[in-house]
Every structure is written in structure tokens, then in C-alpha cells.
C-alpha positions in Angstrom: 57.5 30.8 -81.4 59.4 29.2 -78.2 59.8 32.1 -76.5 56.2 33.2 -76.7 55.3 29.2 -75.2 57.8 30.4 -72.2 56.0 33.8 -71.6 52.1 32.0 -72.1 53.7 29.3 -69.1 55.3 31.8 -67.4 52.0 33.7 -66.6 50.1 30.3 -66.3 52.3 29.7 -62.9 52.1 33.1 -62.1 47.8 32.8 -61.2 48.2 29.1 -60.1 50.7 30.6 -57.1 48.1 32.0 -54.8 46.1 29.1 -54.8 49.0 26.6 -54.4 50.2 28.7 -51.5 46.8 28.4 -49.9 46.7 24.7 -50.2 50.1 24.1 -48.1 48.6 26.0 -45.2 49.2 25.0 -41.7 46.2 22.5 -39.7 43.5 24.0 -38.1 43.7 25.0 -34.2 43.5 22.3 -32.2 45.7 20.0 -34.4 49.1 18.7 -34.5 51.0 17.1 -36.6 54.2 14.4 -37.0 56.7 15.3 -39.9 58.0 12.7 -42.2 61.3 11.2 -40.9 64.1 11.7 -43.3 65.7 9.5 -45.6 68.5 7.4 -44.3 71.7 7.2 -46.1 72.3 4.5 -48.0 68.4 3.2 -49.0 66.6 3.9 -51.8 66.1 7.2 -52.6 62.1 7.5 -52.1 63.2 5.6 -48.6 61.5 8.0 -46.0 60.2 10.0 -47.9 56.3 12.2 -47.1 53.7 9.7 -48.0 51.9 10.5 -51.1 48.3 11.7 -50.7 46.2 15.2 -51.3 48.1 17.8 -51.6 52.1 18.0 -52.2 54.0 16.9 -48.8 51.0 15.0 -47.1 51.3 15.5 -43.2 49.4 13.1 -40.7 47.3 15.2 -38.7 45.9 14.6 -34.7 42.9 15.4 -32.8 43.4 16.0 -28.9 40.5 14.5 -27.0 40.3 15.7 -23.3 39.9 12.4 -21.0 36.5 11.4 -18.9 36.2 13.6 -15.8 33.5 10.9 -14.7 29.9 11.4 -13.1 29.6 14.9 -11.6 33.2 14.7 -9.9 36.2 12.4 -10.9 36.1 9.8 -8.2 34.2 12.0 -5.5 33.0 10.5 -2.3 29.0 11.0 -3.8 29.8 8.8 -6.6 32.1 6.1 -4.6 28.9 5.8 -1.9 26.2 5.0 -4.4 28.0 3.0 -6.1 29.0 1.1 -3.1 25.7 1.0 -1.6 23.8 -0.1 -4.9 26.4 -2.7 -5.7 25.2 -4.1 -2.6 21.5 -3.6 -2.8 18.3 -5.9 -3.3 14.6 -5.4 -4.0 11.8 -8.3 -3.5 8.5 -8.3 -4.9 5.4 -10.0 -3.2 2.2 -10.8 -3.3 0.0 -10.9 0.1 -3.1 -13.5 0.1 -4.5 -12.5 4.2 -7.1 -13.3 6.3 -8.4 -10.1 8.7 -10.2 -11.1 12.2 -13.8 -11.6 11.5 -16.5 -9.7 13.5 -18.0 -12.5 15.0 -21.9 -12.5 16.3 -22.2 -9.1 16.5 -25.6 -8.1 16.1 -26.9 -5.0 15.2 -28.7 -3.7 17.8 -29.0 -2.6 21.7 -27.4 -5.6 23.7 -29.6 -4.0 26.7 -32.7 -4.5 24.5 -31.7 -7.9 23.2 -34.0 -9.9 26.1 -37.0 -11.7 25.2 -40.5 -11.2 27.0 -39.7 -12.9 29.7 -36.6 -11.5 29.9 -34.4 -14.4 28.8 -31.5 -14.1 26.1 -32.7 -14.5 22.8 -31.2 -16.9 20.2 -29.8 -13.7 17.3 -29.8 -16.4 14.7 -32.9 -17.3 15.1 -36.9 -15.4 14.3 -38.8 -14.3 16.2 -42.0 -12.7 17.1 -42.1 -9.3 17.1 -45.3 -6.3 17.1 -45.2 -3.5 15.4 -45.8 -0.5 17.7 -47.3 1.0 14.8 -50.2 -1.2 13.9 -50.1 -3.8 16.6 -49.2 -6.4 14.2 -47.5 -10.1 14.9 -44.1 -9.9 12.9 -41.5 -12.4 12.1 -38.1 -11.2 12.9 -34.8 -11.7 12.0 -31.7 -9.9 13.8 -29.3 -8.7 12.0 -26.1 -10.1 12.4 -22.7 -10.5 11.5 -21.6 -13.9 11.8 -21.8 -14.4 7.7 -19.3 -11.6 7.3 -16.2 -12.9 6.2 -12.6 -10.7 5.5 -10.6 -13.3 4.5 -8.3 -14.0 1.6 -7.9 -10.9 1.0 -5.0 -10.2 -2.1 -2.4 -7.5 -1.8 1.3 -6.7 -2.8 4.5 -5.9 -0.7 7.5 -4.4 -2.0 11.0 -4.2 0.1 13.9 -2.3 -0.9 17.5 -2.5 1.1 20.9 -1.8 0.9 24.0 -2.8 2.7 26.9 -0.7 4.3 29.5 -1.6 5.8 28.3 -1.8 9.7 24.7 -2.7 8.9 21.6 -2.8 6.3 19.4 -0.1 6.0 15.8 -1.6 4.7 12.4 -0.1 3.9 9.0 -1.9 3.4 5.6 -1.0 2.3 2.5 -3.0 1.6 -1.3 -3.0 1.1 -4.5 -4.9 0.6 -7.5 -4.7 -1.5 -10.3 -3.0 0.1 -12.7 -6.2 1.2 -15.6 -5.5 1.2 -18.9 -8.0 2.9 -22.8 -7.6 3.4 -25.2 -9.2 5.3 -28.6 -9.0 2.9 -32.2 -9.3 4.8 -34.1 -9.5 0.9 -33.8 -13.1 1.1 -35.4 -13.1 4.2 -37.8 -10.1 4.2 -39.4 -12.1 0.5 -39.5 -15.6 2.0 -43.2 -16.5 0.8 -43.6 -19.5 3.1 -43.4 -17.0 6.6 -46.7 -17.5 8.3 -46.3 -14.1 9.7 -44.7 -11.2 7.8 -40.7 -11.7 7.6 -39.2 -8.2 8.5 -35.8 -7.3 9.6 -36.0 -5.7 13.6 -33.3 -4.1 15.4 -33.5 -3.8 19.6 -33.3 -0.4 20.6 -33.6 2.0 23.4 -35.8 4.9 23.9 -33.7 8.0 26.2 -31.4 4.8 27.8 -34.3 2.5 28.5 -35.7 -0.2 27.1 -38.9 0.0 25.1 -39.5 -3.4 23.6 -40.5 -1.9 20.2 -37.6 -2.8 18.1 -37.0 -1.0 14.5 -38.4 -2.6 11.5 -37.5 -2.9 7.9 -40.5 -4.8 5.6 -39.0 -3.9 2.3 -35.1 -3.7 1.9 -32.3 -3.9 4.7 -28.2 -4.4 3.8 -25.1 -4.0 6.5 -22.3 -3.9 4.3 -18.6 -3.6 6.2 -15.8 -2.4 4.1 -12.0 -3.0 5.5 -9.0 -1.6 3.8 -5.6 -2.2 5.2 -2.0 -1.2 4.6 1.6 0.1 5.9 5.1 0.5 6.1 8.4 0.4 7.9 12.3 1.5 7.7 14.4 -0.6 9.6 18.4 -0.7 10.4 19.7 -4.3 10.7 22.9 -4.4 12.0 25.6 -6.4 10.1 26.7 -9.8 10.7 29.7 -10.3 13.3 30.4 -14.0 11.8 29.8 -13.6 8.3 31.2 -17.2 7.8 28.8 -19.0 10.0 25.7 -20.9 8.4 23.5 -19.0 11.1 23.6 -15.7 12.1 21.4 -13.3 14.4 21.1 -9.4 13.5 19.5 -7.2 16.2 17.2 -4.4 14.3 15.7 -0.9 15.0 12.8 1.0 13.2 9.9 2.8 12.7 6.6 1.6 11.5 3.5 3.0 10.3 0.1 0.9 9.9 -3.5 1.6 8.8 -6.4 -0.3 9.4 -9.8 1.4 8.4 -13.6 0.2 8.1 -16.6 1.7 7.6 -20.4 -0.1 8.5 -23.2 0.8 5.9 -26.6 0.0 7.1 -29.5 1.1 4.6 -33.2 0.0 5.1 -36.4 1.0 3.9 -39.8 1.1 5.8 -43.4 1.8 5.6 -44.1 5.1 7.7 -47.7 5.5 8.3 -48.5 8.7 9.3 -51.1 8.5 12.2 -51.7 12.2 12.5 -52.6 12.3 8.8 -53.8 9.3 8.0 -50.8 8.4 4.8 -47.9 6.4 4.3 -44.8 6.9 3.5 -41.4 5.4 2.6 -38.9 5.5 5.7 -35.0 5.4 4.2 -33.5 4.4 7.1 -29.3 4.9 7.1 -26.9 4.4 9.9 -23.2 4.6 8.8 -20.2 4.0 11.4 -16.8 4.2 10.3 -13.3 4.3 11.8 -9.8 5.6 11.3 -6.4 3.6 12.8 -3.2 5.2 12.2 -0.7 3.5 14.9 2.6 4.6 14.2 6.1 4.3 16.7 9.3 2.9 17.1 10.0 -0.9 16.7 13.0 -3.6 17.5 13.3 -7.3 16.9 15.8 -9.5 14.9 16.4 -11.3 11.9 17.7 -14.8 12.5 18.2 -16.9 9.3 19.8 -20.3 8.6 21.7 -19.8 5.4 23.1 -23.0 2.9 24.0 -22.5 -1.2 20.4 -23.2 -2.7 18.3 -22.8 0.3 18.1 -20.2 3.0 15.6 -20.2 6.1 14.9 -16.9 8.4 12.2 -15.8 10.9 11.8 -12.1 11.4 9.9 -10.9 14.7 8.6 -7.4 15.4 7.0 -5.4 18.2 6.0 -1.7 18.1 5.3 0.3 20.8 3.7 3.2 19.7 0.7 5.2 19.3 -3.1 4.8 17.9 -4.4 8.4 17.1 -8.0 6.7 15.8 -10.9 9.2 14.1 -14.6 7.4 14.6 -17.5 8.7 13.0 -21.6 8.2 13.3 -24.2 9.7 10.7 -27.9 8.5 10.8 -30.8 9.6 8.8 -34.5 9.0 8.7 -34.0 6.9 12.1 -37.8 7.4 13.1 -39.4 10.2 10.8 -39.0 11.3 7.3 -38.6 15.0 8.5 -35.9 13.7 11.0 -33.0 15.8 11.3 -29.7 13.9 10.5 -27.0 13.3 12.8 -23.1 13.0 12.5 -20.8 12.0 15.4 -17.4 12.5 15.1 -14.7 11.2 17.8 -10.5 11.3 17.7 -8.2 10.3 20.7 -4.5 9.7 20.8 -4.0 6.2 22.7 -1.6 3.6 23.1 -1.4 1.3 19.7 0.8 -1.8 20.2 1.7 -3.9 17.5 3.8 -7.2 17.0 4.7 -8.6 13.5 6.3 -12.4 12.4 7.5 -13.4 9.3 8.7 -16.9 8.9 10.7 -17.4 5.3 12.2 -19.5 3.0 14.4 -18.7 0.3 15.3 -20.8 -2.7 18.5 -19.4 -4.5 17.7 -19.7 -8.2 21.2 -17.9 -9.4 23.5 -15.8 -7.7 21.2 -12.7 -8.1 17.9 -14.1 -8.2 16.2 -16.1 -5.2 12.3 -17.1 -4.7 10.8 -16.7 -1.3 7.8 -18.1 0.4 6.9 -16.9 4.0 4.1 -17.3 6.5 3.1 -13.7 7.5 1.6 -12.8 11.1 0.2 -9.3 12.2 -1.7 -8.5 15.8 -2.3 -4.8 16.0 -3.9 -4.1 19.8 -6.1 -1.6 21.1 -8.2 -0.7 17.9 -11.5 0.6 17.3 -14.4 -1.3 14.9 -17.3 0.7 13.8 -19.9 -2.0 14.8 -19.1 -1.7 18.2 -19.1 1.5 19.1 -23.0 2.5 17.7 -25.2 3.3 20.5 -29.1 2.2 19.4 -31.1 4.7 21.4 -33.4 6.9 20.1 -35.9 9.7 21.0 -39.1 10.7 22.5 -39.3 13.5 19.9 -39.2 11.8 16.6 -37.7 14.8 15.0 -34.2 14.7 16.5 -32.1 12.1 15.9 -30.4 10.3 19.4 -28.2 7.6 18.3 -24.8 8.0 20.3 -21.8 6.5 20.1 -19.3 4.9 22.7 -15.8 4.3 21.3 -14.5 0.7 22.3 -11.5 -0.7 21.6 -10.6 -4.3 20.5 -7.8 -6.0 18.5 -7.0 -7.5 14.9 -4.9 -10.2 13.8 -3.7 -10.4 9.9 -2.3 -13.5 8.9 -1.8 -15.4 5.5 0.9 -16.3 3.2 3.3 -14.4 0.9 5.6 -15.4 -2.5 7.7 -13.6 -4.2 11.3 -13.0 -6.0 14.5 -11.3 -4.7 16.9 -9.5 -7.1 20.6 -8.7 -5.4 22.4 -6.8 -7.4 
């Protein structure tokens, strides 16, 4: 009976053996292992001895992770300059509230046809009495004029991003304002019940370069509306600061600038043509639109000079360009005299001289180390411009079929100026 218990074990161990000999295997690749240090004479004997765990002889097993290699390249001179120039770096945030130069009394009309009968200046802001070439009629006039148009308070945003190196600050700027947009309305004045005559809107013109004395008239609907849109930038180098432990300090800067200034004039009117020739009336839409392009555009120097304390920091920035204006004007008219009219667009550009100066005056009030509030007075002129009211020439034609409005290109200047607040973030 015993010996047929040994045989029965015997074979038992002899089908476990493959499987035990699988489980003592070596790690996978990649893996290494410390042995179990050996007993030392003289302790107890399970002193030393392979930790207990899965598996006979239980080995502690290691995984080799490669190290970090960094961004791109370990430590290359990339990584080492953006991450010196950032550490350095600062963005602000502002927003613009503006006031553009008004137009002023510019009227709407011929200034050569502008006399009175007895060829005295007349008062634009006042009516007067007019005829109507057409029926002989006594009209009440009014000129139209621009003295109501305001472009002020106008909102916009500014954003300015720099960075310091070691011999100076390399900063860029860019800014814009809403489109503005005003309109002198004759309705008001054109449906005035209590006119003794009938209230019209007239305009002065010329007929072939001389003066005629009948004006044109609107007796239903007139509106000039001016639209003026504004924006631009800048990249300027600001050396660094010789004494950077003084409380004041004066950086000499270098740059380029770029600045729009755009406008278009909108005049739409409507009249009653009466056909002498067949006897019928009509409705005359009048339309004379003007615009104009500014891009002025150069190089630019100034300084930054700035009083500096812990909370509160003070700094005045001056500007001046001298660069170019390369300015597009445009004329289109419609309907000036006849229905059957042919329209008429003018277009003008020129390359000219476009100076510019620019002063910021600032305060800064240090909130944290990283985190400032500024407030600044802002001052723009931009010189030798163009405005689309006053380069329309009102002359018209013998033959009422062909439009003859011209247009003379003048030039003029603009100043911006306003407030600004904002944040600073250094990093």
C-alpha cells in the first residue's frame, strides 16, 4: 500500500515540474533586480533570509526611467531666451475715452457762392430767402452746416505688450476707436409749420466755375452724416536704464508707427423735379458722398522719463514721427440736377509728408508686486490730413445730364485727446 502512495506522489511532482520551473523565471527586459543578502553568522537562522511573498525566493524587482531631456533641447540657448525674456515681460490693458477735432462751421456748399444779393457774407446759421429757379418761388433757407457735429468721447481699447533684455525693452502697442458716427438732420427744419415761407434746405453752388445765385434745394428730406473711425500701432526699442538705482530715470527710444484716420460724408436729399419740357414731377434723390483714406506710417524717437517710488510711479512719454501720409479721397454723386443724370465717382491718392507727435502722461499705482493700475492723459496731433468735407467742389453743369461736381484735395490737421485707465501685469 505505501509503496503505491510513493509511486501516485512521485508522478504528482513529476507534472507540477514544468510549471514550477516556469514560475522561477527571470524579470522581464528592462528589469533588474537586488538579491537577498545572506544570513550572518551568528543570528537567527531566518536572519537575512528572501522575504516571503509570491512565488518561492521573492526578488525585488526595478524599473529604469530615462531622465527629462527638457523642452525641445536640454538647456538650449531657444529655451534659456524665452524664458529669460518672458520672466521679464509685462502686458497692460486699457480702455481709450477720446475726443477727435470737430469740423467746425463748415458749410456745405460753394464758399464762392456763399454771398448775399448784395454781395455781403451771409450769416450760415441763419435763413434766408431764397427763389427757386424752377418756379420762381420765395423760399426759406437753411444752410447746411456742420457746427452740431460732434466726435467726441469716443470709447476704444489699447493693448501693450513688452519685454525686457538685457540692454534694452523691446515694446509693441496697438489701439483703436469705435467708429463715431454724427448727422446734421434738415427734417426738423424742412416740417417747421410756423415758416411763413416754405422751409427748404439750399446749398450755394456754381454753374461751369461761376456763380449762378440759384442754390440746390431739398423740400422733402436732407441728412449729412460724417462717420470717423480711428486706429494704430507702434513697436518701439527703449533702451535700458544706466542707473537702475535712481528714483528717476530717462530712456531714449526708437520705432516705427502706423496710424489710420478715415471718414466718410453722406449727404442724401430728396426733391421735387418738375419736368418743364413735359409738364410732370418727379422725385429728385439727390446723393453726394466724400470719403477719405489716411495711412501715415514712418519712423519715430522720443523718451520715456518716469519718477519711480514703492506704491506710486509717475512717467511722461513723448513721441514724434516723421513719416509719410499715402491718403486715397473719393467723390460719387448721383441725381445732382436730373433723374436721368449720369453718376459720377472721383477717385484721388498721393504719397505726402504725414507728421505726427504723440504724449502720454501716466501714473501708476502698484497694487502688488505683479499687478499695478495706470491712469494717463493721452495726446495725439497727426498733420497734413485730408477731411472729406473739404475737398468737395459744388459746381455743376449747363447740360443737366452730366454730372460736374469736382473735387480739390486739401489738407488740414487732427488732434485726439482724452484719458485712458487700465492694469499692468509683470510677470
Amino acid at each position: 500500500m505505501s509503496g503505491r502512495c510513493t509511486l501516485g506522489w512521485m508522478t504528482l511532482l513529476t507534472l507540477l515540474a514544468p510549471s514550477l520551473s516556469h514560475a522561477q523565471e527571470g524579470p522581464p527586459p528592462g528589469y533588474f533586480y537586488s538579491a537577498a543578502p545572506q544570513a550572518i553568522g551568528g543570528g537567527h537562522p531566518g536572519y537575512g533570509a528572501p522575504p516571503t511573498g509570491p512565488g518561492p525566493g521573492a526578488q525585488n524587482y526595478y524599473e529604469e526611467i530615462p531622465g527629462d531631456t527638457g523642452w525641445l533641447y536640454d538647456e538650449s540657448p531657444m529655451e534659456q531666451f524665452l524664458v529669460n525674456a518672458f520672466r521679464h515681460s509685462y502686458f497692460r490693458a486699457e480702455y481709450l475715452l477720446l475726443d477727435i477735432t470737430n469740423p467746425g462751421n463748415v458749410v456745405l456748399a460753394e464758399p464762392n457762392a456763399l454771398a448775399g444779393p448784395d454781395s455781403s457774407l451771409i450769416d450760415p446759421t441763419q435763413p434766408q430767402f431764397i427763389s427757386d429757379s424752377a418756379t420762381g418761388n420765395v423760399l426759406t433757407g437753411l444752410l447746411p452746416i456742420l457746427n452740431g457735429i460732434q466726435i467726441n468721447e469716443n470709447n476704444g481699447v489699447r493693448g501693450t505688450f513688452g519685454f525686457e533684455l538685457r540692454d534694452g525693452t523691446i515694446e509693441a502697442s496697438a489701439w483703436a476707436l469705435q467708429t463715431s458716427s454724427s448727422a446734421f438732420d434738415g427734417a426738423e427744419f424742412i416740417n417747421n409749420p410756423n415758416s411763413f415761407f416754405e422751409p427748404v434746405i439750399y446749398q450755394p453752388v456754381l454753374q461751369e466755375g461761376a456763380s449762378t445765385g440759384f442754390p440746390l434745394i431739398y423740400d422733402i428730406s436732407y441728412r449729412a452724416q460724417l462717420k470717423t473711425g480711428v486706429w494704430g500701432s507702434e513697436l518701439n526699442w527703449l533702451w535700458s536704464d544706466k542707473n537702475p538705482n535712481d528714483n528717476f530715470d530717462i530712456r531714449p527710444l526708437v520705432g516705427v508707427r502706423y496710424f489710420n484716420f478715415k471718414e466718410t460724408l453722406k449727404q442724401r436729399g430728396d426733391y421735387t423735379y418738375i419736368d418743364q419740357l413735359a409738364g410732370s414731377t418727379e422725385i429728385l434723390e439727390r446723393q453726394i458722398n466724400a470719403g477719405t483714406d489716411n495711412y501715415m506710417y514712418g519712423p519715430q524717437f522720443g523718451l520715456r522719463a518716469e519718477l519711480t517710488s514703492k506704491w506710486v510711479d509717475f512717467g511722461a512719454t513723448p513721441r514724434v514721427m516723421l513719416g509719410l501720409n499715402s491718403y486715397k479721397a473719393t467723390l460719387n454723386t448721383s441725381q445732382i440736377l436730373s433723374p436721368t443724370e449720369e453718376p459720377l465717382f472721383v477717385k484721388q491718392t498721393k504719397t505726402t509728408f504725414g507728421p505726427m507727435a504723440d504724449l502720454q502722461v501716466y501714473s501708476r499705482l502698484k497694487l502688488h508686486e505683479n499687478f499695478s493700475i495706470l491712469v494717463s492723459y493721452n495726446l495725439m496731433w497727426a498733420g497734413l490730413i485730408t477731411r472729406p468735407y473739404d475737398n468737395i467742389v459744388y459746381d455743376t453743369s449747363v447740360t443737366p445730364q452730366s454730372g460736374a461736381f469736382r473735387q480739390d484735395v486739401r489738407t488740414t490737421d487732427a488732434v485726439l485727446q482724452g484719458i485712458s485707465i487700465g492694469g499692468e501685469l509683470r510677470f
